[in-house]
C-alpha positions as MATLAB code, in Angstrom:
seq = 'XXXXXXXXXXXXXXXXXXXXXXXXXXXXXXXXXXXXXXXXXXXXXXXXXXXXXXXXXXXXXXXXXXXXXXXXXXXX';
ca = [
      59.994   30.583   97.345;
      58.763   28.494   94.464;
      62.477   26.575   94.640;
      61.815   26.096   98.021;
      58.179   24.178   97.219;
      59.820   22.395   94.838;
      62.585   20.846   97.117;
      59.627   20.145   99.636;
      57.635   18.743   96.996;
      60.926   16.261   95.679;
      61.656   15.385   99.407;
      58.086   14.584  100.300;
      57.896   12.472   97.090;
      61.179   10.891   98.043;
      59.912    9.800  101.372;
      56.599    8.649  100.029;
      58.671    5.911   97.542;
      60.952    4.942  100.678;
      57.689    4.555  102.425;
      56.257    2.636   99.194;
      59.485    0.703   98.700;
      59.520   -0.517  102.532;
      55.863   -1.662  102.424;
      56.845   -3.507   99.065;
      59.709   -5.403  100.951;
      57.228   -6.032  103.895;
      54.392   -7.594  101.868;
      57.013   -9.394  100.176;
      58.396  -11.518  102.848;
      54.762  -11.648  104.653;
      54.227  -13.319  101.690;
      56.837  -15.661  101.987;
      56.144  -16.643  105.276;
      53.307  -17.486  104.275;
      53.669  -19.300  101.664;
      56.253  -21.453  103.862;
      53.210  -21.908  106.656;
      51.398  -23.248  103.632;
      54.109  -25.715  102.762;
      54.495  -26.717  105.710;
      50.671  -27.289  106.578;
      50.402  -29.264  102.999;
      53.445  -31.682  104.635;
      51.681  -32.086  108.055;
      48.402  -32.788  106.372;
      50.193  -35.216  104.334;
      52.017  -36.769  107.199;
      48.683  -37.333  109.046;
      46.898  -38.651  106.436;
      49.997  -40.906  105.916;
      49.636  -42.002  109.817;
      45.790  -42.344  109.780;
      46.143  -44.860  106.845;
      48.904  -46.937  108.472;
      46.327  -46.961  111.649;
      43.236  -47.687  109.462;
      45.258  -50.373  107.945;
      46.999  -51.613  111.364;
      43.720  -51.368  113.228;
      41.582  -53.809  109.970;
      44.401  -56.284  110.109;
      44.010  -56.651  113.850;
      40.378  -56.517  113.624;
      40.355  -59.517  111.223;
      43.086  -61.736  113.081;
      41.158  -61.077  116.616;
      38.014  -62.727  114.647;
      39.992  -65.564  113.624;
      41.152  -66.092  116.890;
      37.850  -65.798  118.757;
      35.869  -67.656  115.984;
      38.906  -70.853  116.740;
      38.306  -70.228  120.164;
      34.522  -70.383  120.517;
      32.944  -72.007  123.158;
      29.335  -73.715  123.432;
];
């Protein structure tokens, strides 16, 4: 009897590590994923920045040429 609660005792053990071991593996490439979500946020909120500058600076130039145009063009 009491080597029979032992082996139930060792099994039950047993399963709880596999259970352990799985749920180690699981959080483990969770967090991978999201680490790569995070990367690959970081690059898209680097990209847009990237593209709101070129517009910023696309959109000043044009503003100043289209007043150097309309102040040559004036009429009274």
């Amino acid at each position: 009897m009491l080597a029979l609660m032992e082996f139930t005792e060792e099994t039950e053990i047993s399963t709880r590590r596999k259970e352990c071991e799985a749920l180690e593996a699981e959080v483990k490439r969770k967090n991978q994923t999201c680490q790569t979500l995070e990367n690959e946020l970081q690059d898209f909120l680097e990209e847009k920045n990237h593209l709101n500058l070129k517009l910023f600076s696309s959109s000043s130039h044009k503003a100043s040429e289209y007043a150097k145009v309309r102040g040559k063009h004036v009429i009274y």
